[in-house]
C-alpha positions, 0 to 999 in steps of 0.5 A: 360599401366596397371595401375600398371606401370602408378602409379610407372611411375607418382612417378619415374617422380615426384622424378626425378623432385626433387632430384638431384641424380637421378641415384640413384632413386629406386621405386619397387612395390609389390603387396599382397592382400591389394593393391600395395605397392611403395617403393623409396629410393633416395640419402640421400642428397635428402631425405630432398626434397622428406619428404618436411617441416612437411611432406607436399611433400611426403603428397601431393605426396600420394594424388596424388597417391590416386587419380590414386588409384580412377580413376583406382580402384587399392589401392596404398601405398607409403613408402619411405625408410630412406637410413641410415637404409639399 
């Protein structure tokens, strides 16, 4: 598995853990040159799950990911899109 797809795979899995419309789940990632960015965006009903109080799930959710980040020497970035937006 490239390293790519275990970092998009760990918070496909982790956001199937939390929201409870998981059909709805979307992460895509695009590469450039500072790194790999992961977009996800999930059911508006489960933003609140994923932002967590005071941000602390989606923190903890990027430290995981920067951990994956250091052990595979890639950088990583997560941005969650707001459903309202699009």
């Amino acid at each position: 598995m490239s390293e790519k797809n275990l970092a998009v795979s760990f918070v496909q899995y982790v956001l199937q853990q939390l929201c409870s419309h998981t059909d709805e789940i979307v992460v895509e990632s695009k590469d450039d040159d500072r790194g790999t960015l992961i977009t996800v965006q999930v059911n508006e009903e489960d933003m609140g799950k994923i932002i967590g109080k005071s941000g602390q799930t989606v923190s903890a959710l990027r430290t995981l990911l920067s951990v994956i980040s250091a052990r595979e020497g890639k950088r990583y970035f997560l941005k969650v899109i707001d459903p309202r937006e699009s």
